[in-house]
N, CA, C and O of each residue as an XYZ file, in Angstrom:
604
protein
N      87.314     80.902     99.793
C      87.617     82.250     99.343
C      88.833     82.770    100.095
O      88.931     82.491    101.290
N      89.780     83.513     99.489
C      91.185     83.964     99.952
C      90.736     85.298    100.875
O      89.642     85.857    100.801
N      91.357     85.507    101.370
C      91.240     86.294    102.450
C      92.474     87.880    101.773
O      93.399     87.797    100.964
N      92.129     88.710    102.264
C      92.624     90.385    101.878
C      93.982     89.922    101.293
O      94.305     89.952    100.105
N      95.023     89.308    102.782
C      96.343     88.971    102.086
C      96.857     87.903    101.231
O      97.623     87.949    100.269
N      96.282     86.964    101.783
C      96.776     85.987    100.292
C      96.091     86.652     98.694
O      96.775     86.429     97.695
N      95.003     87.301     98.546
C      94.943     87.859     97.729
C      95.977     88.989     96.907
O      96.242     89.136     95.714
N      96.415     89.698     98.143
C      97.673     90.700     97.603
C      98.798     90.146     97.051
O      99.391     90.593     96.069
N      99.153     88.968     97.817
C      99.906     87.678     97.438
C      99.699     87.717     95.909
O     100.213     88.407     95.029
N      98.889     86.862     95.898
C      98.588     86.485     94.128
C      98.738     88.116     93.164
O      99.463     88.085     92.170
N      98.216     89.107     93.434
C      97.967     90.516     92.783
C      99.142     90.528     92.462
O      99.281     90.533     91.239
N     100.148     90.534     93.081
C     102.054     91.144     93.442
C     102.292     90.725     91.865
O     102.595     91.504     90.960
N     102.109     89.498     91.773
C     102.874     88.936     90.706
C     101.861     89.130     89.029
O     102.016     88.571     87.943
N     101.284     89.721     89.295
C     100.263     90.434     88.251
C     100.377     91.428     87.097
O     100.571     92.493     87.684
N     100.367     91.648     85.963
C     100.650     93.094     85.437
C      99.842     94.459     86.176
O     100.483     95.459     86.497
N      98.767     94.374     86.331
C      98.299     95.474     86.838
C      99.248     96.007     88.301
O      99.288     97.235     88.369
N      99.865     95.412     89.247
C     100.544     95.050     90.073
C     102.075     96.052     89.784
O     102.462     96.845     90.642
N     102.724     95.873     88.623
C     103.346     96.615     88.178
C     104.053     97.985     88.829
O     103.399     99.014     88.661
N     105.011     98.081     89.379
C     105.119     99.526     89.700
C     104.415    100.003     90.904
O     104.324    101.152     91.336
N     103.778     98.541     91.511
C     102.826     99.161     93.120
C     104.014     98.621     94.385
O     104.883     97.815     94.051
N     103.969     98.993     95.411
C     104.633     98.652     96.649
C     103.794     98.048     97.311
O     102.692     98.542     97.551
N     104.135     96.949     97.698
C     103.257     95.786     99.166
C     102.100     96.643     99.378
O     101.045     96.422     98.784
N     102.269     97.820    100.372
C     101.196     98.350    100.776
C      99.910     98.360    100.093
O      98.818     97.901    100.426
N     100.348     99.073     98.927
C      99.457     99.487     97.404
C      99.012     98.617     96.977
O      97.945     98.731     96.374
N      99.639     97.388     97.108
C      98.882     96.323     96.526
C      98.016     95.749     97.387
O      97.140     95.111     96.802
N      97.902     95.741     99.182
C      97.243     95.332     99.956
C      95.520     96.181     99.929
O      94.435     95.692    100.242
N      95.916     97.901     99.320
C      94.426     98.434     99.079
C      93.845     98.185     98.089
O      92.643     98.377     97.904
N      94.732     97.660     97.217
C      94.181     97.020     95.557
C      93.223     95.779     96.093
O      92.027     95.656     95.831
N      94.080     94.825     96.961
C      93.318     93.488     97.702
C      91.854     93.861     98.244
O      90.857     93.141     98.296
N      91.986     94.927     98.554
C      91.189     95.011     99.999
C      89.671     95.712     98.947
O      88.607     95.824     99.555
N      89.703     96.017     97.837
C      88.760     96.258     96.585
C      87.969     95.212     95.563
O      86.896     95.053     94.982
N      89.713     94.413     95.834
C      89.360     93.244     94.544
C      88.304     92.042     95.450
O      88.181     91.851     96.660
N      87.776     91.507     94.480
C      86.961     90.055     94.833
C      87.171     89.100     94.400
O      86.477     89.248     93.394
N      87.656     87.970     94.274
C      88.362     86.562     94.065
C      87.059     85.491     93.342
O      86.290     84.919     94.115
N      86.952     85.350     92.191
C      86.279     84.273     91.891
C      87.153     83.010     91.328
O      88.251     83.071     90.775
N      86.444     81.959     91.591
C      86.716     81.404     90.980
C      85.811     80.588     89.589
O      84.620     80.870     89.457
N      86.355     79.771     88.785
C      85.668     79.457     87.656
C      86.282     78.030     87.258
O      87.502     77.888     87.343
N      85.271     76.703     86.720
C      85.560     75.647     86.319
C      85.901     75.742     84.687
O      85.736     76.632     83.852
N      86.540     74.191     84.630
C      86.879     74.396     83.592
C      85.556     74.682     82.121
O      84.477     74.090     82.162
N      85.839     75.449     81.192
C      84.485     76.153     80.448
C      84.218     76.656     80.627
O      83.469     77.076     79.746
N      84.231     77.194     81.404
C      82.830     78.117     82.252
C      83.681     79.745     81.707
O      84.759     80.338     81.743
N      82.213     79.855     81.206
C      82.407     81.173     80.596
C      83.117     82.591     81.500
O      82.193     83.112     82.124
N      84.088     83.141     81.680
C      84.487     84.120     82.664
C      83.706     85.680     82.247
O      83.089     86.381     83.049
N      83.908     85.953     80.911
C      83.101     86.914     80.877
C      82.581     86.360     79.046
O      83.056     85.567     78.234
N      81.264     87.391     79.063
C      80.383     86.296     77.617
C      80.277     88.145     77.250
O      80.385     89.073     78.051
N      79.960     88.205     75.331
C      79.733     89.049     74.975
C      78.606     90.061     75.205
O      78.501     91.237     74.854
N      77.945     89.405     75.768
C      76.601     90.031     76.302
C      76.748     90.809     77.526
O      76.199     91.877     77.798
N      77.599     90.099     78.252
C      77.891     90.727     80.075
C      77.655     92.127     79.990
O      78.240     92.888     79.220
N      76.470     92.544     81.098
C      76.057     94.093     81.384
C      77.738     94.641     82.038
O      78.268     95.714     81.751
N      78.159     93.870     82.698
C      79.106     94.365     83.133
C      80.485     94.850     82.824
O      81.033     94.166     81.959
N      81.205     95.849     83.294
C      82.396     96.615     83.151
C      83.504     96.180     84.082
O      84.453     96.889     84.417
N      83.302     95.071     84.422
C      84.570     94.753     85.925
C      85.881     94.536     85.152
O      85.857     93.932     84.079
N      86.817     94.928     85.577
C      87.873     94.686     85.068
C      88.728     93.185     86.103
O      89.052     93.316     87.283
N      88.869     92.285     85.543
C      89.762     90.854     86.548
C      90.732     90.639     85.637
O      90.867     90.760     84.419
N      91.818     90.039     87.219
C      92.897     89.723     87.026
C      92.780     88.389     87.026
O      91.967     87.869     87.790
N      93.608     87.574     86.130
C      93.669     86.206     86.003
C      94.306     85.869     86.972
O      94.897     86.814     87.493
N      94.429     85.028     87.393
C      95.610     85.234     88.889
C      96.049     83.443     88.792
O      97.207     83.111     89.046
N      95.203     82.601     88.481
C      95.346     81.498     88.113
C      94.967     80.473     86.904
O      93.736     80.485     86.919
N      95.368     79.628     85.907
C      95.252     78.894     84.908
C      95.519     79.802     83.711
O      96.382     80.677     83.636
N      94.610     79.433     82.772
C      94.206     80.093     81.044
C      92.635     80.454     80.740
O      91.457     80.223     81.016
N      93.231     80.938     80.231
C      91.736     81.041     79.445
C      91.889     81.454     77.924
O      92.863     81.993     77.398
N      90.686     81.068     77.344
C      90.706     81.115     75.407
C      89.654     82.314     75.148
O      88.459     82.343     75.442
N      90.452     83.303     74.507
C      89.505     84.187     74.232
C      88.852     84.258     72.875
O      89.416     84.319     71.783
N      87.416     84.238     73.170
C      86.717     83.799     71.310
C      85.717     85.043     70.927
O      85.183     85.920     71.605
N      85.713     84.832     70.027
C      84.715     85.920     68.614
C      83.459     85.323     68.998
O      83.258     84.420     69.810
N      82.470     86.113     68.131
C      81.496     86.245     68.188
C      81.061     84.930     67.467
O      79.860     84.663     67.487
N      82.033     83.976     66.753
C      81.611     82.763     66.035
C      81.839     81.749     66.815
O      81.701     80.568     66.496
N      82.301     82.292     68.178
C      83.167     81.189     69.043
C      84.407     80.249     68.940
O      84.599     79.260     69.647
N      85.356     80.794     67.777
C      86.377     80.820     67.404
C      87.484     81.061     68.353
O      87.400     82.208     68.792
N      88.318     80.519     68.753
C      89.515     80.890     69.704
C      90.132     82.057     68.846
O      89.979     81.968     67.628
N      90.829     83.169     69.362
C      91.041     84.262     68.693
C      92.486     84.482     69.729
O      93.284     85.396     69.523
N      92.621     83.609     70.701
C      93.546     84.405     71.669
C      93.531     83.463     73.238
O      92.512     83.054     73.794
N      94.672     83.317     73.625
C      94.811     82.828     75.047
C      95.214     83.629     75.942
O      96.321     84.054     75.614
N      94.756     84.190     77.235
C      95.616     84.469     78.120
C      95.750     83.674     79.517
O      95.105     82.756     80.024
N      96.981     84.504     79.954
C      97.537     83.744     81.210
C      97.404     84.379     82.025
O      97.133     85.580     82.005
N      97.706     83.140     83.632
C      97.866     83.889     84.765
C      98.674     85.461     84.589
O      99.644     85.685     83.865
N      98.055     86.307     85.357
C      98.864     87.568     85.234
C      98.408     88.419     84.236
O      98.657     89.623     84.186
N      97.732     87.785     83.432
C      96.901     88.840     82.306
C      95.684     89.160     83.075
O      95.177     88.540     84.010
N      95.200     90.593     82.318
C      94.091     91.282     82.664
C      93.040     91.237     81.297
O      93.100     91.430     80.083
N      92.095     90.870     82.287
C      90.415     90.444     81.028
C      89.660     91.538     80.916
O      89.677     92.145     81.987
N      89.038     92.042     80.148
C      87.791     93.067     80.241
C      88.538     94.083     80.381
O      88.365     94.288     81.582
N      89.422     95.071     79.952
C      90.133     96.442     80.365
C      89.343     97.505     79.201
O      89.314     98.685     79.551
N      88.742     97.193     77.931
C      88.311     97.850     77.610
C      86.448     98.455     78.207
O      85.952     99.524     78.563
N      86.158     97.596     78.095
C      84.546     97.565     78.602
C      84.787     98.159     80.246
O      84.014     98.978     80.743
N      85.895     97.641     80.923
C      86.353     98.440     81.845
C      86.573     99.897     81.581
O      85.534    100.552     81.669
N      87.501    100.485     81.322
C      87.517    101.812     80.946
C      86.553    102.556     79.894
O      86.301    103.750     80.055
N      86.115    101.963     79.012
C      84.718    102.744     78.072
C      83.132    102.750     78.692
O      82.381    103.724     78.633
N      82.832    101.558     79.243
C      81.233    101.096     79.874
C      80.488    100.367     78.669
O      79.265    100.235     78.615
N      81.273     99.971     77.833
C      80.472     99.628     76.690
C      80.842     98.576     76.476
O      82.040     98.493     76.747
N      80.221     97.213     75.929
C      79.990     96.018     75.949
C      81.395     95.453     75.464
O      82.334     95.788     74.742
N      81.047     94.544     76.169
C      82.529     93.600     75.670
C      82.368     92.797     74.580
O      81.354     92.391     74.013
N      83.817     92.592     74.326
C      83.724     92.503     72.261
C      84.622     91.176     72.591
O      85.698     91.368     72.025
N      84.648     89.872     73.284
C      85.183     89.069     73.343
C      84.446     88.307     74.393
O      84.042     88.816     75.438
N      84.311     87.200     74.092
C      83.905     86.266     74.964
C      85.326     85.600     75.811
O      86.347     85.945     75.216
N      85.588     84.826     76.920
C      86.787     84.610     77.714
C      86.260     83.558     78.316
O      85.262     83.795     78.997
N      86.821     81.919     78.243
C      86.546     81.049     78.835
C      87.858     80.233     79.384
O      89.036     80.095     79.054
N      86.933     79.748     80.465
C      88.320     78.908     81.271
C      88.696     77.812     80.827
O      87.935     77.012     80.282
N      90.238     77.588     81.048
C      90.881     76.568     80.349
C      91.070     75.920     82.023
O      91.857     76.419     82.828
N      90.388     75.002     82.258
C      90.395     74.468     83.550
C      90.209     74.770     84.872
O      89.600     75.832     84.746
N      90.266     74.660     85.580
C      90.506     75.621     87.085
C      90.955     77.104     86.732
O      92.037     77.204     86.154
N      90.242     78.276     87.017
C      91.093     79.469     87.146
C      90.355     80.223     88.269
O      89.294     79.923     88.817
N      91.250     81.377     88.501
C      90.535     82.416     89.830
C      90.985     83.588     88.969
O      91.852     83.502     88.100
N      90.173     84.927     89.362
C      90.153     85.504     88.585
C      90.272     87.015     90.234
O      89.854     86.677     91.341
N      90.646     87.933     90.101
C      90.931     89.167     90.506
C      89.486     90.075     90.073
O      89.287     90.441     88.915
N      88.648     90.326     91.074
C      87.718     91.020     90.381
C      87.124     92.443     90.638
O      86.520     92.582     91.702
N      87.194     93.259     90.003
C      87.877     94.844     90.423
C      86.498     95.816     89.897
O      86.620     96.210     88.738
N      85.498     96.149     90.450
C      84.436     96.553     90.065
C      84.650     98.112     89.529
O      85.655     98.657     89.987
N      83.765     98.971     88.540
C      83.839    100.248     88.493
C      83.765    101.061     89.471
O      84.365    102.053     89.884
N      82.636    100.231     89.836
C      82.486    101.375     90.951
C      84.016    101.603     92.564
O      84.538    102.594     93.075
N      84.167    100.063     92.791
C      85.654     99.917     93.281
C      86.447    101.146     92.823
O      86.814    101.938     93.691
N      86.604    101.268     92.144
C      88.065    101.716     91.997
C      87.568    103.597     92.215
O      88.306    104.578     92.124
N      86.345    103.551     92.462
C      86.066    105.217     92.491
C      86.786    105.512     94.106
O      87.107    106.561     94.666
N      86.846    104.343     94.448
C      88.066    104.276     95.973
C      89.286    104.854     95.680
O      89.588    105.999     96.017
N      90.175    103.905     94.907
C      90.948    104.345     94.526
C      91.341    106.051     93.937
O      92.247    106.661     94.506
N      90.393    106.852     92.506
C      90.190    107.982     92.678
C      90.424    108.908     93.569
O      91.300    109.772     93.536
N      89.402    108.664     94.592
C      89.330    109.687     95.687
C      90.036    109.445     96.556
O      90.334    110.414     97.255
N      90.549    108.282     96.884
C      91.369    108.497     97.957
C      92.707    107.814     97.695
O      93.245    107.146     98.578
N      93.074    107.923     96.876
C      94.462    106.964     96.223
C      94.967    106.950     95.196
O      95.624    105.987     94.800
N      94.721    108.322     94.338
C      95.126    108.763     93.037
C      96.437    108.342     92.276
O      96.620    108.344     91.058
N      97.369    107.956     93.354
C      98.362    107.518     92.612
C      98.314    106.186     92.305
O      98.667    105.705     91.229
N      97.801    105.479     93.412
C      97.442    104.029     93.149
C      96.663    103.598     91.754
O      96.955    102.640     91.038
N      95.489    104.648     91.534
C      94.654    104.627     90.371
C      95.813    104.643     88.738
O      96.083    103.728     87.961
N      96.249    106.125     88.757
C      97.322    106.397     87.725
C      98.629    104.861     87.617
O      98.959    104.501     86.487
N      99.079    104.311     88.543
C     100.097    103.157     88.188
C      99.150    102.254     87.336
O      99.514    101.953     86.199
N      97.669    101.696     87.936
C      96.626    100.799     87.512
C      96.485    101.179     86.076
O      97.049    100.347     85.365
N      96.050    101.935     85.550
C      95.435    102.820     84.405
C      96.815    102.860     83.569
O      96.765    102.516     82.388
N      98.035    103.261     84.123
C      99.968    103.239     82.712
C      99.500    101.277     82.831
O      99.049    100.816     81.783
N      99.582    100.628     83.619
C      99.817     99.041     83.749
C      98.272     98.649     82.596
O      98.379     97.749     81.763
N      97.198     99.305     82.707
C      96.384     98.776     82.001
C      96.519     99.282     80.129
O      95.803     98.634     79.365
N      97.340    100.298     79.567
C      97.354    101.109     78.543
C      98.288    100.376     78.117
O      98.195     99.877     76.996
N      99.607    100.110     79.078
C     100.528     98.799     78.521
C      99.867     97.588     77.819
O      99.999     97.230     76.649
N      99.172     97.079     78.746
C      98.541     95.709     78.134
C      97.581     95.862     77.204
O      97.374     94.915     76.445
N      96.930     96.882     77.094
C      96.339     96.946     75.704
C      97.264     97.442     74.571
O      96.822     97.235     73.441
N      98.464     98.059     74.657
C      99.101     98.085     73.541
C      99.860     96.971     73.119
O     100.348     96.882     71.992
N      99.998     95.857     74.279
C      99.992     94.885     74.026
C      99.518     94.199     72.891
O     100.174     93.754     71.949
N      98.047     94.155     73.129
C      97.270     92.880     72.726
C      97.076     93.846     71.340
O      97.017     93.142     70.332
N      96.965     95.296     71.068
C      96.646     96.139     69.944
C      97.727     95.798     69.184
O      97.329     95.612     68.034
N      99.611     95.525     69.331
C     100.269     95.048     68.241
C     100.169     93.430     68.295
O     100.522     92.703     67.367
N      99.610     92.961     69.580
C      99.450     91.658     68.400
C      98.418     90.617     67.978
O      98.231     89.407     68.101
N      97.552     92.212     67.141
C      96.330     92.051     66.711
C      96.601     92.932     65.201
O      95.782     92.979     64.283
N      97.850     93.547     65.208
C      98.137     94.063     63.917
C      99.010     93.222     63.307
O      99.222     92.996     62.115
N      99.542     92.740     64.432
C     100.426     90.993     63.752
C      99.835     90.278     62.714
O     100.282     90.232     61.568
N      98.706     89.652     63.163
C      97.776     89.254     62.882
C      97.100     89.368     61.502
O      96.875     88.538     60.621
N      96.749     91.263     61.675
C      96.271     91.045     60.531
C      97.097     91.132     59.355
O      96.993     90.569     58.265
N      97.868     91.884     59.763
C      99.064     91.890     58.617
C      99.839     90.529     58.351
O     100.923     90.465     57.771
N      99.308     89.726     58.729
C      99.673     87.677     58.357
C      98.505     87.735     57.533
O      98.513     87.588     56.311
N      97.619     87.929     58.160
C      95.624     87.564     57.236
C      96.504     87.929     56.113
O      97.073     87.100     55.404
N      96.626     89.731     55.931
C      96.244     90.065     54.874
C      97.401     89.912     53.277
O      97.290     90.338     52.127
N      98.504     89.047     54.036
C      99.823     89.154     53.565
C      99.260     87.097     53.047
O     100.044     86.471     52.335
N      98.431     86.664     53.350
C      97.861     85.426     52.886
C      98.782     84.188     53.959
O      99.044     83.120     53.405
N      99.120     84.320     55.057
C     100.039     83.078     55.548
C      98.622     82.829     56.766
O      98.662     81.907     57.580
């Protein structure tokens, strides 16, 4: 297991990371929890009670539907779970590892740290997380507008 700074290490180069200074990213470290995961191994499953929001920090992973359909890959530096993170309500994607990965792991309750005592730190996290979902929201209208256009 990585220790506070090599963790900040890996965070730096992160989207959530975005717009933070060394420091900022060392209290982000000092929150987050480092897993790691083999290859398959489910990172988060549609069922998960949980709301953690993680950073990929190493490999891929294939994100699948409810048919277990690949629907989507992300990479090191992408962020998993941001909705079920910010709503509390179940996650609508299953996320499995494409070999070796470590994952950034940032609890709800964590970040009520941030809140109270680091508001700005919170607000950069939260513009860096609204980015990446408008991300993945146009290119999921990509998408359907291919479905529905027949290619």
């Amino acid at each position: 297991m990585a220790n506070s700074t090599s963790l900040a290490l890996s965070l730096a180069n992160t989207r959530i990371a975005d717009g933070l200074t060394a420091e900022q990213v060392d209290l982000l470290a000092g929150i987050a929890q480092l897993k790691g995961y083999e290859d398959g191994s489910v990172i988060l499953g549609e069922s998960d009670k949980s709301h953690d929001l993680l950073v990929l920090l190493t490999g891929s992973a294939d994100v699948r539907n409810v048919f277990d359909q690949e629907i989507g890959v992300v990479d090191a530096g992408s962020l998993i779970g941001e909705l079920s993170f910010l709503d509390g309500k179940a996650r609508s994607a299953k996320v499995v590892s494409r070999g070796q990965t470590e994952c950034a792991v940032i609890t709800r309750s964590a970040i009520q740290t941030l809140r109270t005592d680091h508001p700005e730190i919170l607000a950069i996290i939260m513009h860096n997380i609204a980015l990446g979902l408008a991300e993945k929201l146009r290119g999921a209208t990509r998408l359907v507008t291919a479905l529905s256009a027949g290619f």
